[in-house]
C-alpha positions in Angstrom: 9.2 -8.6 -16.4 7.1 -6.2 -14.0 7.4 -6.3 -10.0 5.0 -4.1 -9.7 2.2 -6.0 -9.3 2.5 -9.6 -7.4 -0.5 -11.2 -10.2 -1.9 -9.8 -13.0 -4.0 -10.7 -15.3 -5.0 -10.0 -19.0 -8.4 -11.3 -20.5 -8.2 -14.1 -19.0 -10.8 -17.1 -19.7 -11.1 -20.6 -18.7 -13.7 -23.2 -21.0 -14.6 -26.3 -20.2 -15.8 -28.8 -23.1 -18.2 -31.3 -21.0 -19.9 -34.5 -22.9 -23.2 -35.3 -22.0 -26.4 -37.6 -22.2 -25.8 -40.7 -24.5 -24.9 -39.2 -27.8 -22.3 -37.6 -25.6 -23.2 -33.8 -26.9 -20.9 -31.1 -25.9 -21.8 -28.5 -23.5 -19.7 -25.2 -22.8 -19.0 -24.0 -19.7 -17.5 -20.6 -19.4 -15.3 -20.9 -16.0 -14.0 -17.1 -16.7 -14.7 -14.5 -18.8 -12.0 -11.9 -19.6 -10.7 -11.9 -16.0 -8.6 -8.7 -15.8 -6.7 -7.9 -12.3 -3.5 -6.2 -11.0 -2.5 -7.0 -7.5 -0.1 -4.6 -6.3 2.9 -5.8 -3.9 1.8 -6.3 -0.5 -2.0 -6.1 -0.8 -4.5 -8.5 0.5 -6.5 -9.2 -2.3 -9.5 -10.7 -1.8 -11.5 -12.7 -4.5 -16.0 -12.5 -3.4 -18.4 -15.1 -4.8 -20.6 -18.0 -4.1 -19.3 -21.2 -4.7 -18.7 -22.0 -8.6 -18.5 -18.3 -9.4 -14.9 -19.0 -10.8 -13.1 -18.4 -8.0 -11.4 -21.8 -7.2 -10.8 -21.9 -11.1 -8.7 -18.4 -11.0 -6.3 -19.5 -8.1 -5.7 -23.2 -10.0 -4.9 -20.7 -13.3 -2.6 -18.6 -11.5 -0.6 -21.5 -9.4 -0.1 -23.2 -12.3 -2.6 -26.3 -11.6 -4.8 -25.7 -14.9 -3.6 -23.8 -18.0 -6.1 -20.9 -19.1 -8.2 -21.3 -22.9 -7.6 -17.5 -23.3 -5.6 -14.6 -22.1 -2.5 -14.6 -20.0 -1.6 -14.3 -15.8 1.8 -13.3 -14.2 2.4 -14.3 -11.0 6.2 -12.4 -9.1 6.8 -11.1 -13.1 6.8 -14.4 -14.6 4.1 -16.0 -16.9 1.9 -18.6 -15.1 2.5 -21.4 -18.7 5.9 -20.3 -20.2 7.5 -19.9 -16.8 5.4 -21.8 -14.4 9.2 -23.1 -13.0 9.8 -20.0 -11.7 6.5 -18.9 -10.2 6.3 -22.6 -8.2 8.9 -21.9 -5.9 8.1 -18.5 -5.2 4.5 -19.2 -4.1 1.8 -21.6 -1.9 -1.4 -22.5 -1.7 -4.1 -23.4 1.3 -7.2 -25.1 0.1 -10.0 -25.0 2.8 -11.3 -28.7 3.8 -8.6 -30.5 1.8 -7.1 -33.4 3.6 -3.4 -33.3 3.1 -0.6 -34.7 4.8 0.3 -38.4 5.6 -2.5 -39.6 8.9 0.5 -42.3 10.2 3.1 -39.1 10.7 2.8 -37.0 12.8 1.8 -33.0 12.9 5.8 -32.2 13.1 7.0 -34.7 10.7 4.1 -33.7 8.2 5.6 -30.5 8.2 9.1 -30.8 8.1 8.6 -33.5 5.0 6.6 -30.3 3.2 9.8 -28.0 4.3 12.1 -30.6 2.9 10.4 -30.1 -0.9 11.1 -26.9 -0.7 15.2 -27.3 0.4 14.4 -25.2 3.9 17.4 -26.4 5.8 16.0 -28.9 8.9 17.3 -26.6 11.8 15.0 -24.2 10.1 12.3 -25.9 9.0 12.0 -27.0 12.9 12.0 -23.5 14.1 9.5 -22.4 11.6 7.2 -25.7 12.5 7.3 -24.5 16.5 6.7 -20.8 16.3 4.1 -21.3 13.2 1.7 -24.2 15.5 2.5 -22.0 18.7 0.3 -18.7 16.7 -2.6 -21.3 15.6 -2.5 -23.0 18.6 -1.3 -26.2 17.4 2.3 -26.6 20.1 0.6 -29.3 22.0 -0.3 -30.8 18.8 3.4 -31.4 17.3 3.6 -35.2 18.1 0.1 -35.8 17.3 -0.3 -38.1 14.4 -2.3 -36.1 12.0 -4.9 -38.8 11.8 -5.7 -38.3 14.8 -6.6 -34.5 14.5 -10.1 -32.9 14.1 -11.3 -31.3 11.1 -10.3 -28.1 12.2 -7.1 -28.6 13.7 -6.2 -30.7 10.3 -6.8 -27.5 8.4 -5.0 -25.2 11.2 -2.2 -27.6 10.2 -2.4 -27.3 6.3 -2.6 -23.2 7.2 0.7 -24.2 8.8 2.0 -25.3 5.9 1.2 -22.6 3.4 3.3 -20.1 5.5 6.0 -22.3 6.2 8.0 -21.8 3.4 7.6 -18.0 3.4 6.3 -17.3 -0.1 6.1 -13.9 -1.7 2.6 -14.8 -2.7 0.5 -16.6 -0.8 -3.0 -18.2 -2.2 -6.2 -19.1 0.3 -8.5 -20.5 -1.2 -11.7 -20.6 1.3 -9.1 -20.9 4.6 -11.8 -20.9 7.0 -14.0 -23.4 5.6 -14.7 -25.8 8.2 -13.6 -24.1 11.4 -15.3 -22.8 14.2 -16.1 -18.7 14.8 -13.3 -18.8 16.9 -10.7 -20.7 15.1 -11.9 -18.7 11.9 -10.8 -15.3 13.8 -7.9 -16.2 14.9 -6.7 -17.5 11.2 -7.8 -14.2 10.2 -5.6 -12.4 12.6 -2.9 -14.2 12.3 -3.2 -13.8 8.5 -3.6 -10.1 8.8 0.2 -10.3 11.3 1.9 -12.2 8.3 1.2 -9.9 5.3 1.9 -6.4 8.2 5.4 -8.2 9.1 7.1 -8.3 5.4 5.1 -5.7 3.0 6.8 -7.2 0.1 4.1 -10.8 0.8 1.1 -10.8 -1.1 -2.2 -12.9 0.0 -5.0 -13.7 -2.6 -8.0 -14.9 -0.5 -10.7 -16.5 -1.8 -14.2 -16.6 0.1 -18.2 -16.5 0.5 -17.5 -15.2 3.8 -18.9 -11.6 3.8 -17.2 -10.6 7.2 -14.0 -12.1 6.3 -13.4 -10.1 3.2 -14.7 -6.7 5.0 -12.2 -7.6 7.8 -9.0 -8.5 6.5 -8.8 -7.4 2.8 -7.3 -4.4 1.1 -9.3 -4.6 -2.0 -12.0 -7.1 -3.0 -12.7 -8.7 -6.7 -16.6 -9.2 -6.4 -17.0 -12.9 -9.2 -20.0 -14.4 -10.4 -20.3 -16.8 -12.8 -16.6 -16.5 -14.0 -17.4 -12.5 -14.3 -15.6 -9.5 -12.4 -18.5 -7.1 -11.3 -16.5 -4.7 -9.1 -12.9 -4.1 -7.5 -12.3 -2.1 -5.1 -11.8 -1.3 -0.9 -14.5 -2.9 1.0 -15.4 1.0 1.8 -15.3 2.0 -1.8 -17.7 -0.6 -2.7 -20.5 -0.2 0.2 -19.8 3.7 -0.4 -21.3 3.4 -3.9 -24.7 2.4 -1.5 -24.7 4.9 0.9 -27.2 7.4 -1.1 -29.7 4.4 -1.5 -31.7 3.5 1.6 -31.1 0.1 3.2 -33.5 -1.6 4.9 -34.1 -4.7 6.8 -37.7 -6.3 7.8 -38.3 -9.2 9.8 -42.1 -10.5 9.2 -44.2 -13.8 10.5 -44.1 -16.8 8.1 -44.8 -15.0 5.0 -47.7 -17.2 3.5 -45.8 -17.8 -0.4 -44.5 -13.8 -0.3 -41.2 -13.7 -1.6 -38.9 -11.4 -3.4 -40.6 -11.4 -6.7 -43.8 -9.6 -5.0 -41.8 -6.2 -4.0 -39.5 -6.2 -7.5 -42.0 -4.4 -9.7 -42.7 -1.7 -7.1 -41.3 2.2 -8.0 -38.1 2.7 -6.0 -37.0 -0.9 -4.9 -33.8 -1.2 -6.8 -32.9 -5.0 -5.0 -34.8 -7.1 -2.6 -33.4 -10.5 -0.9 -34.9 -12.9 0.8 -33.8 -15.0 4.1 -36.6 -17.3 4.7 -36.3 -18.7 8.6 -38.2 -21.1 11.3 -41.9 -19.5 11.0 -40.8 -16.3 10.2 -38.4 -14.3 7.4 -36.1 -11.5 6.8 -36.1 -9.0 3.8 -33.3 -6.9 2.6 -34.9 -4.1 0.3 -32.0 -1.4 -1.1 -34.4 1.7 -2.1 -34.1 4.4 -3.9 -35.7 7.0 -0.9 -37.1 5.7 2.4 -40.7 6.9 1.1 -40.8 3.5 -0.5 -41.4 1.5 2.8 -44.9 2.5 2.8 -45.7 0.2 -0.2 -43.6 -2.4 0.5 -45.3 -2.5 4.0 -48.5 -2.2 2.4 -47.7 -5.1 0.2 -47.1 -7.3 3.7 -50.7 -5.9 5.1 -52.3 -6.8 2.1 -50.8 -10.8 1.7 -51.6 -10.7 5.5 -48.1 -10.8 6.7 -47.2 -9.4 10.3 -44.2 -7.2 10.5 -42.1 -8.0 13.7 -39.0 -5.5 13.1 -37.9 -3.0 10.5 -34.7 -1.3 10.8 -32.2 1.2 8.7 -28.7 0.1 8.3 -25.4 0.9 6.7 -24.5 -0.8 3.5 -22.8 -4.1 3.7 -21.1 -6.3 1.1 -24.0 -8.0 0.7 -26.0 -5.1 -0.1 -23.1 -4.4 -2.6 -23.2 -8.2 -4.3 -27.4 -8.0 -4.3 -27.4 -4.6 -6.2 -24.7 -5.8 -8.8 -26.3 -9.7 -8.9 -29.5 -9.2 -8.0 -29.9 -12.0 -5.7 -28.1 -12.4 -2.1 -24.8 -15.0 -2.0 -27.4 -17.1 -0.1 -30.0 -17.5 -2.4 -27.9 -18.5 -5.3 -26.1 -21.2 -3.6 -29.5 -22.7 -2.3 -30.5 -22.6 -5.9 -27.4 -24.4 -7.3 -28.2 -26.9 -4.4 -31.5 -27.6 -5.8 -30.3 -28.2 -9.4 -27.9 -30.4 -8.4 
């Protein structure tokens, strides 16, 4: 049994069998594919994707929620199937926009109920509620009946929870989802305190949120459809850009030009689109500047005004449209449109 590494992972794959249409045919859905990760001991490890890249499946996997079809995941040394008795207590889990907790109780008693599962001793599992709501911002809130609460305090509350029993690792899936800018910076700060405080804690974060995984993680799994495309420090990854040339145009409503109209020119490695209210925004990553002059020829000649064009630094969206090919964005509008 290694300690070295708070989760790892071997080829590990997740199928769903799914019956559909009247002669109830079945359909394949590969969830994972030969997931392979080694989370050292006090890392924040974050996991990068649109929604359905895999990345709600993974954390289900690896807290014992769903068994895997292939492979194998240790989570504190011990197998996530044979020995999911001994990973439960040593771990917890924060869903964004779940819903948990009893509405008639009360922010407090929600709480201390949770602590009780997990045999924290009440004069402790008191202490832990006060000084845990006073860092979110939640002390008014400890007689509140949870009910009662907005959508964001409800999930500042279920945040609460996952750090009230002190695991050694602790899962987020999508923390932020739901609150405001500000409420969403101070989670991440206070998430960023917990992990410095004890460097034997280990976070795996989940998100779609480029800033959040540039601001708080150590090193970030970039997932898409159940696929590991990169690992590594947010620097290491938009590092791998810096020799391409980055650039952003703004242009007036672009009269059907879209992304597919600059792919086929020489040097433009990735292009994403951000269409907006009577105007839109491309992203091009090129292989030398000299490449602007076409693509800005391209706008002339489709009779499409250019407001702004600007160089930038690579982000980790520039990193996730050169492995993809298309911006986080774009492929969750598309998955909206099939649905």
């Amino acid at each position: 049994m290694s300690q070295q590494f708070s989760i790892e992972t071997q080829d590990l794959g997740r199928v769903y069998k799914i019956r559909e249409g009247k002669k109830k045919s079945v359909k394949t859905l590969v969830a994972l594919h030969d997931v392979n990760l080694q989370v050292p001991r006090g890392e924040l490890f974050g996991l990068l994707g649109p929604n359905g890249a895999g990345k709600t499946t993974l954390i289900k996997i690896l807290t014992t929620l769903l068994a895997p079809s292939s492979g194998w995941a240790r989570v504190s040394g011990y197998d996530v199937v044979r020995e999911a008795a001994q990973v439960r207590p040593r771990i917890n889990m924060v869903s964004g926009g779940e819903s948990s907790g009893y509405g008639l109780l009360t922010v407090r008693e929600n709480l201390w109920m949770f602590a009780q599962f997990y045999g924290i001793p009440s004069a402790e599992a008191n202490r832990r509620i006060r000084e845990l709501l006073q860092v979110v911002g939640l002390a008014d809130r400890l007689n509140t009946k949870s009910s009662d609460l907005s959508t964001g305090l409800r999930q500042k509350m279920n945040i609460v929870r996952g750090f009230l029993t002190d695991p050694q690792v602790l899962f987020l899936d999508e923390p932020t989802l739901g609150l405001d800018v500000g409420a969403s910076r101070d989670v991440r700060a206070f998430i960023r305190r917990w992990i410095e405080q004890e460097r034997a804690r280990t976070v795996l974060l989940t998100t779609h949120y480029m800033i959040e995984a540039d601001e708080l993680c150590d090193r970030v799994a970039i997932i898409n459809q159940g696929r590991v495309l990169a690992c590594d420090s947010p620097a290491n990854l938009k590092r791998r850009l810096q020799r391409e040339a980055i650039f952003q145009i703004e242009t007036s409503s672009p009269n059907g030009l879209s992304a597919r109209d600059f792919e086929a020119l020489p040097g433009v490695r990735q292009v994403a689109h951000h269409p907006g209210d009577g105007k839109a925004t491309f992203e091009f990553i090129l292989d030398a500047e000299e490449v602007v002059g076409a693509i800005i020829n391209t706008m002339t000649t489709k009779g499409v005004r250019l407001l702004n064009l600007s160089k930038r630094e690579p982000t980790l969206e520039d990193v996730f449209v050169d492995l993809v090919g298309r911006s986080m964005e774009e492929i969750e509008s598309a998955d909206k449109e099939m649905a």
